[in-house]
C-alpha beads as a LAMMPS data file, in Angstrom:
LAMMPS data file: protein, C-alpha beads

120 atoms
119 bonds

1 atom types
1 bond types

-500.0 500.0 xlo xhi
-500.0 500.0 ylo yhi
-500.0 500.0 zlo zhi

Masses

1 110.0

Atoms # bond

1 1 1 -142.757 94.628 -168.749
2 1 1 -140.415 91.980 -167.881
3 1 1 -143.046 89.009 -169.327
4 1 1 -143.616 90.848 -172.398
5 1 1 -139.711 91.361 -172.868
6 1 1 -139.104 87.372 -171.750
7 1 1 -141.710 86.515 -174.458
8 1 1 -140.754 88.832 -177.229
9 1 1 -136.836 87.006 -176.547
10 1 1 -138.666 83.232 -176.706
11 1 1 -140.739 84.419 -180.170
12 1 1 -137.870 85.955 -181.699
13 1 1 -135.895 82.299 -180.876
14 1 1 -138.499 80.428 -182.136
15 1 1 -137.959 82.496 -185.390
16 1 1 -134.457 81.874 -185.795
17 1 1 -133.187 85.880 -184.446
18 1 1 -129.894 85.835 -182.956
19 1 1 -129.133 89.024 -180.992
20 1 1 -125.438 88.202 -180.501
21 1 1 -123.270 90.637 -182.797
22 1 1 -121.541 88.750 -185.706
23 1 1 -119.689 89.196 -188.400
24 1 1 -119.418 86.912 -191.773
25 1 1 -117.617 86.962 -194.486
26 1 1 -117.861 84.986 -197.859
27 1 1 -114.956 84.277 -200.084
28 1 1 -116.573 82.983 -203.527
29 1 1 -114.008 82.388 -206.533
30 1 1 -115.702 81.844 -210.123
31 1 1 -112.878 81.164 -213.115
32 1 1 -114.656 81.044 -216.560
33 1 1 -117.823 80.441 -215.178
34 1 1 -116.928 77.579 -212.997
35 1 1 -116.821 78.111 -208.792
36 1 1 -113.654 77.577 -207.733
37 1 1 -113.593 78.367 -203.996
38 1 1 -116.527 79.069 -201.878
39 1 1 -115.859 79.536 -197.699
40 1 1 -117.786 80.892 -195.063
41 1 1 -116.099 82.803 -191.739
42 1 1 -118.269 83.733 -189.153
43 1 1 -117.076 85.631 -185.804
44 1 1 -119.612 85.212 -183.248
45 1 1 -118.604 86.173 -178.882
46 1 1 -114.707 85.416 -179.995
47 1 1 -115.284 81.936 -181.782
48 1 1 -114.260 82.111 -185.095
49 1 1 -115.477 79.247 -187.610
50 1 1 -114.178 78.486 -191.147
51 1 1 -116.750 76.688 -193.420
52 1 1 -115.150 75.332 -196.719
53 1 1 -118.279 74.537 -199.258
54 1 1 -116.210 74.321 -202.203
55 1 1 -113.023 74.248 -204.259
56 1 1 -111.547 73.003 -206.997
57 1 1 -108.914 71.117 -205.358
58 1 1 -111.352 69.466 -202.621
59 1 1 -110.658 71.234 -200.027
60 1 1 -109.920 74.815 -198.535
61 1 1 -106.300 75.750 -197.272
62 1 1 -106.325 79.003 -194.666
63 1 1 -103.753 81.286 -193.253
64 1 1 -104.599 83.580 -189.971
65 1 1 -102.570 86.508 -189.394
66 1 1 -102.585 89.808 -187.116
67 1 1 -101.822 93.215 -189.139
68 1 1 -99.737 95.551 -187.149
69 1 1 -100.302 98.936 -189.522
70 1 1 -98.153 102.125 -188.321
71 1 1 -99.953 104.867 -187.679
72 1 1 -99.439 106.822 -191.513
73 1 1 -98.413 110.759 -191.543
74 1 1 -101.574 112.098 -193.096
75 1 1 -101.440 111.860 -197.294
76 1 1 -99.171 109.070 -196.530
77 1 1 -100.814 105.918 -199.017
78 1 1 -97.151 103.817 -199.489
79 1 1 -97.253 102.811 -195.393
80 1 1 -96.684 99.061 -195.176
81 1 1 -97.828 96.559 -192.825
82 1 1 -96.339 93.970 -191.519
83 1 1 -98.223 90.326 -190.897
84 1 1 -97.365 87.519 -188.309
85 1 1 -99.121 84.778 -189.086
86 1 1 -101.011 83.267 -186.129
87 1 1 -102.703 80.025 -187.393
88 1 1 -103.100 77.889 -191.075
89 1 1 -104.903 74.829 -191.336
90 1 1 -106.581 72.843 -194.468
91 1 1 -110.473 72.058 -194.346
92 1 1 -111.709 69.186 -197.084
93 1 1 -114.817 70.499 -198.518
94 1 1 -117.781 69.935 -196.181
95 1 1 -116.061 70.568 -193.766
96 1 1 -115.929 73.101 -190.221
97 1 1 -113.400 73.950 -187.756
98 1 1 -113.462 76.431 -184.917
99 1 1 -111.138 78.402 -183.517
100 1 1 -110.747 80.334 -179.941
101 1 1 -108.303 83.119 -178.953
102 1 1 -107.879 85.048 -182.139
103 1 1 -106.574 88.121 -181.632
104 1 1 -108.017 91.355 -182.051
105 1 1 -108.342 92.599 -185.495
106 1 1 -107.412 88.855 -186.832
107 1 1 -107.297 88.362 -190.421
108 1 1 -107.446 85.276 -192.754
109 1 1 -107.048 84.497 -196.011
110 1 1 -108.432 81.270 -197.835
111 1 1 -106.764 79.337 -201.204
112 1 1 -107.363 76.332 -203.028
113 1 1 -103.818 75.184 -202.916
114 1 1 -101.161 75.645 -199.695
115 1 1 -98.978 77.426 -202.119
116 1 1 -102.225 79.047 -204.172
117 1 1 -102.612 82.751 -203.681
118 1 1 -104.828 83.785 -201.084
119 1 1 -108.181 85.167 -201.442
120 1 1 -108.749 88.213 -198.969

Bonds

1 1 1 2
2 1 2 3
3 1 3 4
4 1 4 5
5 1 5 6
6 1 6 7
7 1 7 8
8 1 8 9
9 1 9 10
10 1 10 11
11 1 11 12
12 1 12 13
13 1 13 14
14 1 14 15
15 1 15 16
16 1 16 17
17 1 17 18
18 1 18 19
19 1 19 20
20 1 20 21
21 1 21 22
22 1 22 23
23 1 23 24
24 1 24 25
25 1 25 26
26 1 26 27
27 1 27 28
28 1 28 29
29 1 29 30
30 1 30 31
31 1 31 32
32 1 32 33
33 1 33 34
34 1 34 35
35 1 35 36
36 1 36 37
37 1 37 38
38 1 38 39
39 1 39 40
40 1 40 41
41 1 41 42
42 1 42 43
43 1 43 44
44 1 44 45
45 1 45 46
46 1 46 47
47 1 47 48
48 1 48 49
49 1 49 50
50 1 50 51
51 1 51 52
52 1 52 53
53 1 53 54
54 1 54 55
55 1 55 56
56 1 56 57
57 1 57 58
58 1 58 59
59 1 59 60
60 1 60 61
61 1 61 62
62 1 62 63
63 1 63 64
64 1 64 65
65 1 65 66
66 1 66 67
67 1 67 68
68 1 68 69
69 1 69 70
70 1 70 71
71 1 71 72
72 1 72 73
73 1 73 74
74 1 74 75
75 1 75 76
76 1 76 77
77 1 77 78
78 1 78 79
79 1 79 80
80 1 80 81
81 1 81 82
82 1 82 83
83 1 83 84
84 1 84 85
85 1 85 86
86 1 86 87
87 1 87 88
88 1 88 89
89 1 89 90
90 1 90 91
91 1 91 92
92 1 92 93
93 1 93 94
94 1 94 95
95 1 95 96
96 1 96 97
97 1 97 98
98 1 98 99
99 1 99 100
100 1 100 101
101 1 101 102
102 1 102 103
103 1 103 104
104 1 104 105
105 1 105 106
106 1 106 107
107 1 107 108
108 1 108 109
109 1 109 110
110 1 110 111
111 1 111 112
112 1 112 113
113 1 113 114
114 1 114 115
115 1 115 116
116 1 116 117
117 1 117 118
118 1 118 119
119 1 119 120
């Protein structure tokens, strides 16, 4: 049993299968028919890594921030929460960067511009 599991593993790697959990995200912008931002986040064993493939003003501008929510009376839809932000950095398009020791629950946001409103 142990062979046939050790070569199922090696087939499924030859085939491009990762078993590690993930999680991606794609922020795509299109104004008036033209793509305006396109960036790729992927969260893979804690890593996080920002691709920028696109923007209009050559190059992708994030913000990372933690959420700290309180815990709304039920019905309650006007509770607010507050954001530290943790991390903000600028890719040029073509660009990757990683980075390690997020915290839990991180969230980021990605622009065109450092003053440009974020895209969620």
């Amino acid at each position: 049993m142990r062979l046939l599991t050790a070569l199922l593993s090696c087939a499924m790697a030859l085939f491009g299968c990762d078993t590690r959990p993930a999680t991606t995200s794609i922020t795509r912008v299109v104004e008036h028919g033209t793509e305006t931002l396109f960036s790729k986040t992927t969260l893979v064993d804690g890593i996080a890594s920002f691709e920028c493939f696109a923007s209009t003003s050559g190059g992708c501008h994030y913000r990372i921030y933690e959420a700290s929510c309180p815990v709304a009376a039920a019905g309650d839809a006007g509770t607010q929460c507050e954001q530290r932000l943790v991390d903000r950095f600028d890719l040029a398009v073509g660009r990757r960067h990683e980075v390690h020791g997020l915290p839990h629950g991180f969230r980021h946001c990605v622009a065109t511009g450092p003053e440009a409103p974020c895209m969620v």
